[in-house]
N, C-alpha and C positions, 0 to 999 in steps of 0.2 A: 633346922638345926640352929642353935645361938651359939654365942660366942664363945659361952663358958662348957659348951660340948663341944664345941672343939677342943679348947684351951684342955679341958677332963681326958682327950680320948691321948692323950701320948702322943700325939704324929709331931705338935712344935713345941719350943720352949716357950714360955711366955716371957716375957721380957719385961714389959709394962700393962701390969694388968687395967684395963681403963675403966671408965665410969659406969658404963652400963652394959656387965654380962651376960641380961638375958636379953640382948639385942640376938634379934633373928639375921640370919646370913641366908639373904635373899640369892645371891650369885657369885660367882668369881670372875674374877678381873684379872687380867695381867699385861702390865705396862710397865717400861723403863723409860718413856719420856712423858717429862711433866707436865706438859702442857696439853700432849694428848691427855695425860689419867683425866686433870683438871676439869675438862667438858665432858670425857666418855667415860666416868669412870660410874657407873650405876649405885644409887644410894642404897643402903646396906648391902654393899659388897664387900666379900673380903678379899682386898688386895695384894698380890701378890707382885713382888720387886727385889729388886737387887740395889735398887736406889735409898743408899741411906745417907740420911742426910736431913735438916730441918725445911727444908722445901718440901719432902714427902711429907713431911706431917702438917704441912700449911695445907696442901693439897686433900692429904685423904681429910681434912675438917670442912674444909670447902666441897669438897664431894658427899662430903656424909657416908665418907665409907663404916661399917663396921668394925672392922679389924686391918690392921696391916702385916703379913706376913714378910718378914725379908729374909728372902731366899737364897741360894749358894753362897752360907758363910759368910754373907756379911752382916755388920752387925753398926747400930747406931753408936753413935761417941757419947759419952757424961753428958752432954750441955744437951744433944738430939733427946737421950733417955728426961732429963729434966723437964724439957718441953713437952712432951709425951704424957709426962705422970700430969703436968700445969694444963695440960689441955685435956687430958680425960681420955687418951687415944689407947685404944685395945694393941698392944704390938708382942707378935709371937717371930720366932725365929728359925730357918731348917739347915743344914747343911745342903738337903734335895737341890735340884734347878727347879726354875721357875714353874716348867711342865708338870713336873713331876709332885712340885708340892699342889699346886692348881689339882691337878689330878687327885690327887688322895684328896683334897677338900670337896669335891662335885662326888667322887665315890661316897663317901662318907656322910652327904647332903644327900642322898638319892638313897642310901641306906636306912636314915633316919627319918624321914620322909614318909 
């Protein structure tokens, strides 16, 4: 599945659409501390977090994630969105928790598949 099938299927908002949508979403991740995503976070993954904030977006670029999901409502500030669009980052948005959005992305990876 790529980015922009997910971003197509309704389950997130998009937020920041990033540079390149027909990036393939090898797995999903999910981490709220940065340091861990930063070394285990597996490249084209789409990560999901509750961490917003412009350290997530330094991280998922050093990761090579795919996509950033941030999950339970929260959502990045103007200056995080800015940084996102200047760096080319995929970022979608749920109300869902963490599990739950993770979950609908590996159903929905495994459907397509």
């Amino acid at each position: 599945m790529t980015v922009k099938e997910l971003a197509d299927s309704g389950i997130f908002r998009t937020v920041n659409p990033g540079d390149d949508e027909n990036r393939k979403i090898e797995s999903v991740f999910c981490c709220d501390l940065l340091s861990i995503a930063m070394g285990r976070a597996p490249s084209g993954c789409a990560w999901v977090t509750v961490m917003a904030n412009m350290n997530t977006l330094a991280v998922a670029s050093l990761a090579d994630a795919a996509c950033v999901i941030m999950a339970e409502g929260v959502k990045l500030d103007e200056l995080s969105l800015k940084k996102a669009a200047q760096q080319g980052i995929y970022v979608m948005e749920t109300d869902e928790p963490v599990f739950e959005a993770a979950l609908k992305i590996h159903t929905r990876r495994t459907e397509t598949a």
